[in-house]
Backbone atoms as SQL, in Angstrom:
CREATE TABLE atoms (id INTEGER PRIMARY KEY, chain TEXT, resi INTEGER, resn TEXT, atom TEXT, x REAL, y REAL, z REAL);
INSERT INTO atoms VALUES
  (1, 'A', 1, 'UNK', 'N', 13.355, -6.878, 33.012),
  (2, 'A', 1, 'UNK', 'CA', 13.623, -5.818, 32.025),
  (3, 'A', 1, 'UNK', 'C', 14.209, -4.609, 32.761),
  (4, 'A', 2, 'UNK', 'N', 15.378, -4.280, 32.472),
  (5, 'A', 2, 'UNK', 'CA', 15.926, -3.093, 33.260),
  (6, 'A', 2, 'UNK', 'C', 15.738, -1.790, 32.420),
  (7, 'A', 3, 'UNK', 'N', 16.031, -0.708, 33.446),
  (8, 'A', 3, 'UNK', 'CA', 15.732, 0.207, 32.556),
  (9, 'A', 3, 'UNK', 'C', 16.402, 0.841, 31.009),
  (10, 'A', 4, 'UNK', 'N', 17.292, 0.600, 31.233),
  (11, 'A', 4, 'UNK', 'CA', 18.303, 0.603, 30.053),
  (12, 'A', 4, 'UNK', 'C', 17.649, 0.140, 28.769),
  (13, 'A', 5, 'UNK', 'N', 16.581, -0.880, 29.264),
  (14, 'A', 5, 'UNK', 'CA', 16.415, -1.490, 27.722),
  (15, 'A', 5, 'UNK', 'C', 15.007, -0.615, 27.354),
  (16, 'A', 6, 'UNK', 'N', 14.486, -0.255, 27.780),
  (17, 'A', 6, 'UNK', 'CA', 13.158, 0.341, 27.654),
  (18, 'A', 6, 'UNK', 'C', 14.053, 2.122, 27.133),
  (19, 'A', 7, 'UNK', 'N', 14.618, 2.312, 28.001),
  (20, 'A', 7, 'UNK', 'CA', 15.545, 3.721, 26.668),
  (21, 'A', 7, 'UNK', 'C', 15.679, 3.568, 25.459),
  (22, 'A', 8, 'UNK', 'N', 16.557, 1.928, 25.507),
  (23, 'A', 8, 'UNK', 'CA', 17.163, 1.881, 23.896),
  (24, 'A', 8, 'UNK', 'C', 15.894, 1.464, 23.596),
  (25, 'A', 9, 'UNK', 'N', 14.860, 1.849, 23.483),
  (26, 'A', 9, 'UNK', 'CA', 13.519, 1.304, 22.669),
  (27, 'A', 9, 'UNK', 'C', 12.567, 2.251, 22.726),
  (28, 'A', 10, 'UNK', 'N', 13.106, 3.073, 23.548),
  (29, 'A', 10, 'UNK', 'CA', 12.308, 4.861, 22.765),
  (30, 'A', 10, 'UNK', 'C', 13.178, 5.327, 22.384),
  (31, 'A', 11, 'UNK', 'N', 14.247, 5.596, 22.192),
  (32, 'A', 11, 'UNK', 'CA', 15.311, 6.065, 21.254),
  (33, 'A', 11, 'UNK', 'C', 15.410, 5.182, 19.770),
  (34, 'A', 12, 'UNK', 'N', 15.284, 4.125, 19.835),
  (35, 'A', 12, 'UNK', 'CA', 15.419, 3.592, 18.504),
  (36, 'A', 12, 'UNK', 'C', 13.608, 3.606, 18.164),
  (37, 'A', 13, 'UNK', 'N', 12.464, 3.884, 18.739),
  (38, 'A', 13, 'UNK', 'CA', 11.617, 4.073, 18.200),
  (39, 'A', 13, 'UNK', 'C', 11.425, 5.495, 17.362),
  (40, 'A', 14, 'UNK', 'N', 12.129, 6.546, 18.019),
  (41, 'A', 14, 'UNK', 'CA', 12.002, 8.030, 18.031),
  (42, 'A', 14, 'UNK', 'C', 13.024, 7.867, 16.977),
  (43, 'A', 15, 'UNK', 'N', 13.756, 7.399, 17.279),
  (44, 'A', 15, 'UNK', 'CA', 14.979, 7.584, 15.297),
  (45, 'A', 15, 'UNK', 'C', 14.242, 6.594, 14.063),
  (46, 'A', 16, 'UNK', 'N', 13.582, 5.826, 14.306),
  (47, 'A', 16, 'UNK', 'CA', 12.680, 5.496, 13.421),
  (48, 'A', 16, 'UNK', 'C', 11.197, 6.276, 12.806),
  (49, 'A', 17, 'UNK', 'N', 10.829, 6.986, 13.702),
  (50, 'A', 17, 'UNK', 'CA', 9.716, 7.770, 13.440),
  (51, 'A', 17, 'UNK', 'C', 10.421, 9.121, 12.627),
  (52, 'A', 18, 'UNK', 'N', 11.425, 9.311, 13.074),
  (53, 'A', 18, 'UNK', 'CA', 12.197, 10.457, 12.421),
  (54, 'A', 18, 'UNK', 'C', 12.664, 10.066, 10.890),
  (55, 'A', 19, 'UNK', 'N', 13.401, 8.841, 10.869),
  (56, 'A', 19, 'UNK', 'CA', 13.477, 8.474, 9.771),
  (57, 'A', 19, 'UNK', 'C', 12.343, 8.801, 8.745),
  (58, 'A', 20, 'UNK', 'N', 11.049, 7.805, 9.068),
  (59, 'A', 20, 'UNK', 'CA', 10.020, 8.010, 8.378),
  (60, 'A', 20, 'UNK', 'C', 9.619, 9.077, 7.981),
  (61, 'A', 21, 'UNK', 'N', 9.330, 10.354, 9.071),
  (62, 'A', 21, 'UNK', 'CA', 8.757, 11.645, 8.586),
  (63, 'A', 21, 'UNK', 'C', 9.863, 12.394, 7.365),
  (64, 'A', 22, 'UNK', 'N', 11.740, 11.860, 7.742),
  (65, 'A', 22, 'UNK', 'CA', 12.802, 12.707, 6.580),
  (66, 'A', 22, 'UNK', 'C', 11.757, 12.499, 5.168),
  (67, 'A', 23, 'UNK', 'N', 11.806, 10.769, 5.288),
  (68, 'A', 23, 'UNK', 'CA', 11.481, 10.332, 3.152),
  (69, 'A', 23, 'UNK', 'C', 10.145, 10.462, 3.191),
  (70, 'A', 24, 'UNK', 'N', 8.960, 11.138, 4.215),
  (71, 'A', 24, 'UNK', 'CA', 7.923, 11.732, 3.411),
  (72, 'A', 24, 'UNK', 'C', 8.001, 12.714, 2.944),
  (73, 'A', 25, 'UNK', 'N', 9.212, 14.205, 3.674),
  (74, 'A', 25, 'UNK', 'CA', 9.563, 15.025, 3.423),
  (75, 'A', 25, 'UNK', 'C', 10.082, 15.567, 1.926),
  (76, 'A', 26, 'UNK', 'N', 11.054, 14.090, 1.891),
  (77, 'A', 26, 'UNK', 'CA', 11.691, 13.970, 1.017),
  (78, 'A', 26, 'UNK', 'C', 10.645, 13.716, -0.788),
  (79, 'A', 27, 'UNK', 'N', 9.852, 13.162, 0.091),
  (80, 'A', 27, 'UNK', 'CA', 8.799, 12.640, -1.194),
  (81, 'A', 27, 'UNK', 'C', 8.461, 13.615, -2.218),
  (82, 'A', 28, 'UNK', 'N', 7.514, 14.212, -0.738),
  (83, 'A', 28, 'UNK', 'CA', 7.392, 15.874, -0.641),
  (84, 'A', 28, 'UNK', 'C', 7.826, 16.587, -1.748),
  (85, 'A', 29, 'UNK', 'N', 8.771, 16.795, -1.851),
  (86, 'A', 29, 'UNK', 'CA', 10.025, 18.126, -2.570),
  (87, 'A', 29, 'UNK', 'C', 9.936, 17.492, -3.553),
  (88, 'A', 30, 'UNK', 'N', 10.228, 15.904, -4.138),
  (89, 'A', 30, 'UNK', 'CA', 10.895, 15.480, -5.347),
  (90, 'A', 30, 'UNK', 'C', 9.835, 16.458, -6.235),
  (91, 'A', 31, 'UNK', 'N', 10.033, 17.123, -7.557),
  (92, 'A', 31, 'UNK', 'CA', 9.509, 17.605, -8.252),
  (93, 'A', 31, 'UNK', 'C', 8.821, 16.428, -9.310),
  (94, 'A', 32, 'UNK', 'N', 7.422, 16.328, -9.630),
  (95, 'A', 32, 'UNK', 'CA', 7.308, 15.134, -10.360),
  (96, 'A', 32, 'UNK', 'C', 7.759, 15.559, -11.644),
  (97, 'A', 33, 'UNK', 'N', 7.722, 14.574, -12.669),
  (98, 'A', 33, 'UNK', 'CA', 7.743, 14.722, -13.967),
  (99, 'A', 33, 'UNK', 'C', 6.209, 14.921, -14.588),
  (100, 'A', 34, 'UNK', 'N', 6.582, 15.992, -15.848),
  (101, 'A', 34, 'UNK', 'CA', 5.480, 16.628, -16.510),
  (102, 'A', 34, 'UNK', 'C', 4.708, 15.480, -16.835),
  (103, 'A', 35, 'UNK', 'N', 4.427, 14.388, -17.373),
  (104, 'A', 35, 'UNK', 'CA', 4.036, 13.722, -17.477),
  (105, 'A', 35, 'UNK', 'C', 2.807, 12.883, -16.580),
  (106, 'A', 36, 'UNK', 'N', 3.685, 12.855, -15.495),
  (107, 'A', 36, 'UNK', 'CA', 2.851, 12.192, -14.087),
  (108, 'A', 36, 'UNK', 'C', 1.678, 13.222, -13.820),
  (109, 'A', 37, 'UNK', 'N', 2.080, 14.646, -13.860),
  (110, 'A', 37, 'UNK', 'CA', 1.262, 15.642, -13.618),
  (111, 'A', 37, 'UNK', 'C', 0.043, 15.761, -14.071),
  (112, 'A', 38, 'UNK', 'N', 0.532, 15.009, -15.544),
  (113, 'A', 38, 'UNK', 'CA', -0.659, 15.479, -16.548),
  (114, 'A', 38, 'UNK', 'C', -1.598, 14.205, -16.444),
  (115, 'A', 39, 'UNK', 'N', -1.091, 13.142, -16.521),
  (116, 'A', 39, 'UNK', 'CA', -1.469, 11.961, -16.030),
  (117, 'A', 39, 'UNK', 'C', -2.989, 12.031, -14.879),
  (118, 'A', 40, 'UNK', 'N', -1.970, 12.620, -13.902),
  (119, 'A', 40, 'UNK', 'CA', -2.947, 12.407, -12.124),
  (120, 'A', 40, 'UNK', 'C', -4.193, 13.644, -12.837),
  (121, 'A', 41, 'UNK', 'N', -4.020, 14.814, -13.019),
  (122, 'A', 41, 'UNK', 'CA', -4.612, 15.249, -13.566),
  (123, 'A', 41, 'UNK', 'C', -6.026, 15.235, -14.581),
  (124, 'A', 42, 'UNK', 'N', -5.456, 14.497, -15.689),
  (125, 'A', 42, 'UNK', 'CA', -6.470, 13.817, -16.399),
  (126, 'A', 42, 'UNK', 'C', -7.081, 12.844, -15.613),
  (127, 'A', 43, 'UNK', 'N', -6.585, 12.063, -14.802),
  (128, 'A', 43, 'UNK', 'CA', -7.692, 11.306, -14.021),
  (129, 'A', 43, 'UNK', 'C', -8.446, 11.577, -13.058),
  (130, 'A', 44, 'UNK', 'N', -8.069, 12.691, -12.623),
  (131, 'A', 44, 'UNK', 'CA', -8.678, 13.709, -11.441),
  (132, 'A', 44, 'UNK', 'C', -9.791, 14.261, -12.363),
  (133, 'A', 45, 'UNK', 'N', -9.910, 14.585, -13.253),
  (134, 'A', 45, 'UNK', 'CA', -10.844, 15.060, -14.363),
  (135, 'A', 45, 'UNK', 'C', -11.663, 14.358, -14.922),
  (136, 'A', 46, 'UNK', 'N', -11.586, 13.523, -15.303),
  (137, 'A', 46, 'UNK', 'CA', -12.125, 12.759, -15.893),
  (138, 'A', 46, 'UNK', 'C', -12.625, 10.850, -15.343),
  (139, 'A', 47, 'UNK', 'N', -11.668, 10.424, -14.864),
  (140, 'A', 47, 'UNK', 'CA', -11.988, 9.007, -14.612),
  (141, 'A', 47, 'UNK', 'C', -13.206, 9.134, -13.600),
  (142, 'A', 48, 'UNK', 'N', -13.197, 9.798, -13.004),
  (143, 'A', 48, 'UNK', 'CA', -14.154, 9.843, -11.735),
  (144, 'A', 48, 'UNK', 'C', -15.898, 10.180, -12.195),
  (145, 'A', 49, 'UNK', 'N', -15.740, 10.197, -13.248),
  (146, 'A', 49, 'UNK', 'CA', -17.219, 11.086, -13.985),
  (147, 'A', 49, 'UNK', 'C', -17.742, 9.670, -14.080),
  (148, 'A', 50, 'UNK', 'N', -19.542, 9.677, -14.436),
  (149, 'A', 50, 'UNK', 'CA', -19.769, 8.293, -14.961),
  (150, 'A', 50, 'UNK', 'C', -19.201, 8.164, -16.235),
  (151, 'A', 51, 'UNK', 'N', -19.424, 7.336, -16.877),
  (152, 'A', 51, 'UNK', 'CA', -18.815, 6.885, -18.390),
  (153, 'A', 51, 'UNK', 'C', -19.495, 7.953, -19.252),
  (154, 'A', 52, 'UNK', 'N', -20.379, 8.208, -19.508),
  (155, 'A', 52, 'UNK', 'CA', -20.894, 9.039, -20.290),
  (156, 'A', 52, 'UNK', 'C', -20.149, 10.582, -20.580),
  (157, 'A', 53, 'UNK', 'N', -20.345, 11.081, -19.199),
  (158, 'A', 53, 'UNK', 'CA', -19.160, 12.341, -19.165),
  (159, 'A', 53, 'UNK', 'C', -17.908, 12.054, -20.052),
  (160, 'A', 54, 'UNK', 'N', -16.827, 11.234, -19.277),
  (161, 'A', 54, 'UNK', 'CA', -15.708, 10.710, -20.258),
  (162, 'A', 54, 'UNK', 'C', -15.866, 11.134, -21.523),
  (163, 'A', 55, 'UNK', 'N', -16.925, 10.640, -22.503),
  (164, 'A', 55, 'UNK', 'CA', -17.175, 10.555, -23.241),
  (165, 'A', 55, 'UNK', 'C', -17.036, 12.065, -24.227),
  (166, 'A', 56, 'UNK', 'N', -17.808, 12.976, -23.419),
  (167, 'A', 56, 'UNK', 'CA', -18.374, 14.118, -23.944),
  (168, 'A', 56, 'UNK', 'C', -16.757, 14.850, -23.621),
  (169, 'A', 57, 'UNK', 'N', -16.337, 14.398, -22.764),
  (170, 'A', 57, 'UNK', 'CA', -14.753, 15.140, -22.770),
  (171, 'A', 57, 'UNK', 'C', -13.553, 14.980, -23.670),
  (172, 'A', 58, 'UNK', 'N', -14.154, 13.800, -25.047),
  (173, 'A', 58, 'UNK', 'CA', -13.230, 13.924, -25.957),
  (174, 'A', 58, 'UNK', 'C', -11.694, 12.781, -25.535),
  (175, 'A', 59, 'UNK', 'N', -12.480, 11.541, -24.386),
  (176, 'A', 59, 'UNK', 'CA', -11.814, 10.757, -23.627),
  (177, 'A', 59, 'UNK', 'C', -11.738, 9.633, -24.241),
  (178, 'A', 60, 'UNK', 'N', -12.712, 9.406, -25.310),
  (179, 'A', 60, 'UNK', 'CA', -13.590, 8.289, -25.561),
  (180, 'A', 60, 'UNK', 'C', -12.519, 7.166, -26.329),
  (181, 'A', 61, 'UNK', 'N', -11.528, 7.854, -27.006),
  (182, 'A', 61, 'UNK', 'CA', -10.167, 6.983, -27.914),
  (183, 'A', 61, 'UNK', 'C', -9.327, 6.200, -26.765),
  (184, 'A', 62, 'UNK', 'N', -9.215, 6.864, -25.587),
  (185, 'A', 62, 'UNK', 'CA', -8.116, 6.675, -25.005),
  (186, 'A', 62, 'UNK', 'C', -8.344, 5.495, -23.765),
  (187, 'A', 63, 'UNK', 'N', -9.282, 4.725, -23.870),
  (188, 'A', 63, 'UNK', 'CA', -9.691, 4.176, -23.264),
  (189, 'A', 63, 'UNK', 'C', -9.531, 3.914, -21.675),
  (190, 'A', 64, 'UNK', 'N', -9.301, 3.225, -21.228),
  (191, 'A', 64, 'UNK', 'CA', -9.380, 4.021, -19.737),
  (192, 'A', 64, 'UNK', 'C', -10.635, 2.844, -18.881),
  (193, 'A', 65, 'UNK', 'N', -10.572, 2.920, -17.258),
  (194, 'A', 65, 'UNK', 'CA', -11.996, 2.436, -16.907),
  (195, 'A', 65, 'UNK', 'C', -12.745, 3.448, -16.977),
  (196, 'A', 66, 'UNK', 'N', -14.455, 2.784, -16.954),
  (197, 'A', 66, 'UNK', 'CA', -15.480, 3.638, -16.694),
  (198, 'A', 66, 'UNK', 'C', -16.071, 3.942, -18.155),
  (199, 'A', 67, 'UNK', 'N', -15.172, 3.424, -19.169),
  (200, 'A', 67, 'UNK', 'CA', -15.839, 3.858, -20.897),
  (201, 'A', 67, 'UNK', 'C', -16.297, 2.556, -21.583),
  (202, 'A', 68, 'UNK', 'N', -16.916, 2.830, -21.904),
  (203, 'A', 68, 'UNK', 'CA', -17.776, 1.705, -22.725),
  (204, 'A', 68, 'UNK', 'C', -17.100, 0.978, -23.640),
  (205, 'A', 69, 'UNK', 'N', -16.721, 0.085, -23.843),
  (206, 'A', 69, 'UNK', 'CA', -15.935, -0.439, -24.979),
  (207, 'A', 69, 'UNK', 'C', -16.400, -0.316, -26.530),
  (208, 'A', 70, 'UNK', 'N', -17.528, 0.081, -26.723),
  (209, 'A', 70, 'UNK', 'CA', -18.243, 0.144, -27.809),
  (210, 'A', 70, 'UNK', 'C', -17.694, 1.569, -28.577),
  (211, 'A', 71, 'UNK', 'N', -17.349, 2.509, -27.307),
  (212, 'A', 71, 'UNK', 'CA', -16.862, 3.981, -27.851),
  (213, 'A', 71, 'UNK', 'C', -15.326, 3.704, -27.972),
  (214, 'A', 72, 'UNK', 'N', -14.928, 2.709, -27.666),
  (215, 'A', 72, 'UNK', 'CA', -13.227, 2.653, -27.960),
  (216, 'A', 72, 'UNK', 'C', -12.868, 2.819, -28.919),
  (217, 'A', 73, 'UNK', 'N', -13.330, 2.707, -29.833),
  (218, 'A', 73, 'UNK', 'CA', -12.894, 3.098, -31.571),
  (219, 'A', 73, 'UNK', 'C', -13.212, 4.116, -32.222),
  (220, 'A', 74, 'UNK', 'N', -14.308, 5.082, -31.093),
  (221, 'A', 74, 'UNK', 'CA', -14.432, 6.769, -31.943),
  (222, 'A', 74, 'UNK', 'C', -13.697, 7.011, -31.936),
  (223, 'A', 75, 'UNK', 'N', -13.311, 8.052, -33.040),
  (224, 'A', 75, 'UNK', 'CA', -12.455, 8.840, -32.780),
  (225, 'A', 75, 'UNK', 'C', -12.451, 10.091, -31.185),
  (226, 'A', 76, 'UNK', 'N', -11.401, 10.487, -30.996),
  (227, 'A', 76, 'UNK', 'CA', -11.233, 11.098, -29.308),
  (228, 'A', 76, 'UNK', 'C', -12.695, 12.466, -29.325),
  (229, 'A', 77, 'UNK', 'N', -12.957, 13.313, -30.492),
  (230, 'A', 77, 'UNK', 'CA', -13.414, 14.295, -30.209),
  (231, 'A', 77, 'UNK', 'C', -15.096, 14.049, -30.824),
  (232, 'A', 78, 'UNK', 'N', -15.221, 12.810, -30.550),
  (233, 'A', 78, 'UNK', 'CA', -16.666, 12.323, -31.137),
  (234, 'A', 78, 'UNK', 'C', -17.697, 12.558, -30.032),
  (235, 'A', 79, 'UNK', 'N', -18.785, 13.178, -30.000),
  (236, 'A', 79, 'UNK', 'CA', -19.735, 13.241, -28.907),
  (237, 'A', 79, 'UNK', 'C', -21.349, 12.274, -28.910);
């Protein structure tokens, strides 16, 4: 193995690592859509509770994990 080849293999490792960090960058910036927001959101809020919580949050229509299937047919603002 001469040295030459061990260069071209931290240079093409180092433009690959660079690559990678641009499109997290890139990820980064994209602005999401309102939607997604509200989405991650509501599940940040809510999915993580036991089922019961869900419940009392007026979650109970929209079914989802973590809810009882029995409450799937209240209406959303039923406690």
């Amino acid at each position: 193995m001469d040295s030459n080849d061990k260069e071209h293999r931290q240079k093409s490792r180092r433009r690959k690592k660079e690559r990678k960090k641009r499109k997290r960058n890139e990820k980064k910036k994209r602005p999401k859509m309102k939607a997604d927001r509200d989405r991650s959101s509501a599940y940040l809020k809510y999915e993580r509770q036991p089922p019961g919580e869900a419940i009392k949050h007026g979650l109970a229509g929209k079914g989802g994990s973590g809810l009882d299937p029995t409450h799937s047919m209240m209406p959303s603002k039923a406690v």
